[in-house]
C-alpha positions as semicolon CSV with decimal commas, in nm:
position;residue;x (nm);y (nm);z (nm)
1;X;0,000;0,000;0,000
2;X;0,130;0,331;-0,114
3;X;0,186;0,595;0,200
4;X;0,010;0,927;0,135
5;X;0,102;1,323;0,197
6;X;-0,204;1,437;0,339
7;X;-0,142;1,525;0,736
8;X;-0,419;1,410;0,974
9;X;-0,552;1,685;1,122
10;X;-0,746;1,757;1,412
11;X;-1,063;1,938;1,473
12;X;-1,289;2,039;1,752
13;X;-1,660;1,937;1,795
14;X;-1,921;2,143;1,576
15;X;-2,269;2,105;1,599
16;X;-2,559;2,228;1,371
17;X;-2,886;2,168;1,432
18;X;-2,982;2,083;1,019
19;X;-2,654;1,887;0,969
20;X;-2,614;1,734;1,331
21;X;-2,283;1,679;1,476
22;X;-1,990;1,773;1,211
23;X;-1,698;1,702;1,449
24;X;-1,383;1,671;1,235
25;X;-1,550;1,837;0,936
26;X;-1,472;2,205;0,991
27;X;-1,143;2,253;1,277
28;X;-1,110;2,614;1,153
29;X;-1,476;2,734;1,227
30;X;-1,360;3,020;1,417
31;X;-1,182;3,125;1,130
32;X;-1,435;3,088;0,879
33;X;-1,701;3,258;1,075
34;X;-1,504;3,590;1,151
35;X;-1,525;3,572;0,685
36;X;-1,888;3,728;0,507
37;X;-1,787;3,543;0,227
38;X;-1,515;3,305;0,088
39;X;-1,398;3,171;-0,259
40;X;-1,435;2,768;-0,385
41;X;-1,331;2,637;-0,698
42;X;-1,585;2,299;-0,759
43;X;-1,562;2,080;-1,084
44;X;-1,759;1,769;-0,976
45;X;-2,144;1,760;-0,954
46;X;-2,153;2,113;-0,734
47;X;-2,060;2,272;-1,096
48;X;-2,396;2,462;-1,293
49;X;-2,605;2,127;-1,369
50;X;-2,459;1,903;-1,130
51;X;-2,718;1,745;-0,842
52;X;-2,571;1,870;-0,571
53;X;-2,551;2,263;-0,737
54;X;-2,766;2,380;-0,490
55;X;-2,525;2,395;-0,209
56;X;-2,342;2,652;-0,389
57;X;-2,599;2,852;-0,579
58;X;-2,794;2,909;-0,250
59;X;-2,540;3,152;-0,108
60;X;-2,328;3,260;-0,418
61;X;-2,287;3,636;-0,484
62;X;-2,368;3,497;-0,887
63;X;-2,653;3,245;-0,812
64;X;-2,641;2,961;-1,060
65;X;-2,352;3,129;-1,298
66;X;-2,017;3,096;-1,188
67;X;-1,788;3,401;-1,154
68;X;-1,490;3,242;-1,373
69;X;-1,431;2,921;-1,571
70;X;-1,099;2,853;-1,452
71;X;-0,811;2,601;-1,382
72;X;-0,572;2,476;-1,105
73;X;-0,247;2,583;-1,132
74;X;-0,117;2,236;-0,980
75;X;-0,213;1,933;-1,136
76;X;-0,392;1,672;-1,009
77;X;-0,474;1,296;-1,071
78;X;-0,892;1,329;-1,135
79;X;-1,019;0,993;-1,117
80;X;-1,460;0,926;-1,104
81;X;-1,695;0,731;-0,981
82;X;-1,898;0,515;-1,258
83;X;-2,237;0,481;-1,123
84;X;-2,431;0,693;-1,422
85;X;-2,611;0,954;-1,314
86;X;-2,474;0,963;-0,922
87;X;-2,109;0,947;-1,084
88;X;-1,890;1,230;-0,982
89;X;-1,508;1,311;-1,006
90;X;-1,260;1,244;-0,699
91;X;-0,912;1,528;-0,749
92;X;-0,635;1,329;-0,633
93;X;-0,250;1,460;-0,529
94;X;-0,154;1,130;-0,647
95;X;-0,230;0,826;-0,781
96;X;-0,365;0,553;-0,637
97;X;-0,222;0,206;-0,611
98;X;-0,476;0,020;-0,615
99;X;-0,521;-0,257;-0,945
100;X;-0,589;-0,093;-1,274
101;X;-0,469;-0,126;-1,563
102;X;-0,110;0,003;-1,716
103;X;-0,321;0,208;-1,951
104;X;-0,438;0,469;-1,631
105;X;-0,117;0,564;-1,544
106;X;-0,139;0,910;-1,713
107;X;0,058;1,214;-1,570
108;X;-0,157;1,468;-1,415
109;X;-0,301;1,792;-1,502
110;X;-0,464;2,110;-1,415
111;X;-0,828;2,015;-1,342
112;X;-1,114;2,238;-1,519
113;X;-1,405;2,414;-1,268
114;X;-1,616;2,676;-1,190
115;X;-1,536;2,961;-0,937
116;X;-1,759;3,117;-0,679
117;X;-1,781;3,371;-0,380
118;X;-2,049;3,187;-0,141
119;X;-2,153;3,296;0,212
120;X;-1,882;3,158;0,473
121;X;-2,123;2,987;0,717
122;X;-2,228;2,749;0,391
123;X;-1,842;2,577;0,376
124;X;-1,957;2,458;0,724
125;X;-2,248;2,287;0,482
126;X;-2,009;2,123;0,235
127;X;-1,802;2,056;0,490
128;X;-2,052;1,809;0,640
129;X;-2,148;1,730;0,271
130;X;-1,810;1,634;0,160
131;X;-1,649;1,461;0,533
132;X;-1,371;1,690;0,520
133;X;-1,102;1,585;0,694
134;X;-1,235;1,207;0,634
135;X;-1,316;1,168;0,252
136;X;-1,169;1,516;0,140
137;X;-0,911;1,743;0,259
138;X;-1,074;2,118;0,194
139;X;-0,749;2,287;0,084
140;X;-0,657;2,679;-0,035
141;X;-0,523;2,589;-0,382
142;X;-0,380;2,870;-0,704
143;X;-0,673;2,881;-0,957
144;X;-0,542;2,994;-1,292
145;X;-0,810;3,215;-1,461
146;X;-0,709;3,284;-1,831
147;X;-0,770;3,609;-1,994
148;X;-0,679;3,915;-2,196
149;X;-0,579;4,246;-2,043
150;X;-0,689;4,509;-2,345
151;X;-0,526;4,847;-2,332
152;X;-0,664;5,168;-2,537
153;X;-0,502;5,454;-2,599
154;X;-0,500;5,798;-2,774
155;X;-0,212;5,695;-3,001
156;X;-0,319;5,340;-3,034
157;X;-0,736;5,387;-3,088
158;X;-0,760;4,996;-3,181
159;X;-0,738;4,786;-2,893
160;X;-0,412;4,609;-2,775
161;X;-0,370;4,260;-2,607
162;X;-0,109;4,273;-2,384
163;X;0,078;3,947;-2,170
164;X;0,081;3,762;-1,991
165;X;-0,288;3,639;-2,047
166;X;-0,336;3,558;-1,687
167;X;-0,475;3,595;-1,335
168;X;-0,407;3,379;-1,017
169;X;-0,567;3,355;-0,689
170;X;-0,633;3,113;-0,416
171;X;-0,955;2,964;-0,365
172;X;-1,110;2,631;-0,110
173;X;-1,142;2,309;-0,303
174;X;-1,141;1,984;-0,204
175;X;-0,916;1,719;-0,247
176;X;-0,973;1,386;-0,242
177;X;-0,782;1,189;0,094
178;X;-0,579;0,920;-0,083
179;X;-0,609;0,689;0,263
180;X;-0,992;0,706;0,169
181;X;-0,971;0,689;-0,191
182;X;-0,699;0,412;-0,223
183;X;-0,906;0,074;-0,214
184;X;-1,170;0,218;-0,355
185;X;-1,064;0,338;-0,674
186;X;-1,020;0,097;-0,928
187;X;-1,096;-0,173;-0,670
188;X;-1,447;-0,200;-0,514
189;X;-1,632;0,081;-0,687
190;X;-1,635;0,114;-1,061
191;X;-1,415;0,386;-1,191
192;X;-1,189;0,527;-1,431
193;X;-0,993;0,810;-1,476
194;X;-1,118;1,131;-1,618
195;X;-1,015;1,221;-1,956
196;X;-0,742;1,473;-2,042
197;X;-0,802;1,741;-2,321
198;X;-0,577;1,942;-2,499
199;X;-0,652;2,348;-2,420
200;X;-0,646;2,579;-2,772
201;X;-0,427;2,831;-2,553
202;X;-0,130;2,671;-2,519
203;X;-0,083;2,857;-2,143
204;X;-0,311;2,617;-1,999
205;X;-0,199;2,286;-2,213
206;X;-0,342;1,904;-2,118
207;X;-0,645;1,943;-1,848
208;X;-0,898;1,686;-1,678
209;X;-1,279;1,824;-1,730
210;X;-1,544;1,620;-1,561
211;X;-1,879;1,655;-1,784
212;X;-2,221;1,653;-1,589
């Protein structure tokens, strides 16, 4: 069995009186509380479409529309769950050793989601929703969000694109927790990686996109 990077951390008791007792789900409450609002980067099935949307359009400053289509900076081994319509993608710091074929050992890439600013009391929510600290590690991550900076001027009356075509920020996502993940993946449930694309803009090269 492979040994994983993610530190075990520890957490005080929470509890809310919709989503009982969270316990290890949220150690940095009193952190998160003293926010109005923080940023999360999603690209399973909490992106536009996705069943479990809701917990993020309930409380984002954009409701349904995300503020930016962007990508990780780091990459990550994506890997999802086959089960049709409940499947949903697992982001992975690396990859797993359980059984699967020689044909899944890809490299990794920057992973494809949606960005939103969401009220800060509803990452306790996803918290309980995705067992952090148990099945996911909720993490502060670099999003890469591609774009043009234009410049006019008097001299210059046709617009100018100027470089570097980026922007980069941190945002909350969550990663999956490899001790979790390991047997799982390519063992009991029925899975396979996620597919890697080729970007047109050759800044962002080979990404994972999970499609709802």
């Amino acid at each position: 069995m492979k040994l994983w990077p993610f530190s075990q951390e520890v957490s005080r008791p929470y509890i809310n009186p919709k989503y009982g007792q969270a316990k290890t789900y949220t150690p940095d409450i009193l952190e998160i509380e003293r926010k109005r609002r923080v940023t999360v980067f999603v690209h399973d099935d909490m992106k536009k479409g996705g069943k479990l949307h809701d917990y993020i359009s309930e409380t984002s400053i954009s409701g349904r529309w995300p503020t930016f289509i962007a990508y990780t900076v780091d990459p990550f081994y994506v890997w999802k769950k086959d089960l049709g319509a409940e499947s949903y993608p697992v982001a992975l710091s690396d990859q797993i050793s359980a059984h699967f074929p020689l044909k899944y050992l890809e490299q990794p890439a920057r992973i494809e989601g949606e960005v939103y600013s969401i009220a800060s009391k509803q990452l306790i929510k996803l918290d309980f929703l995705r067992e952090n600290g148990l099945q996911f590690f909720r993490k502060r991550v670099e999003i890469y969000i591609p774009h043009s900076k234009v410049i006019y001027s008097k001299e210059q009356p046709l617009p100018m694109l100027v470089d570097p075509a980026r922007q980069t920020f941190e945002a909350y996502m969550y990663v999956g927790n490899g001790y979790y993940w390991d047997d799982q993946l390519g063992g009991v449930i029925p899975s396979s990686p996620v597919p890697r694309l080729v970007h047109s803009r050759k800044e962002i090269g080979i990404f994972t996109r999970f499609e709802i």
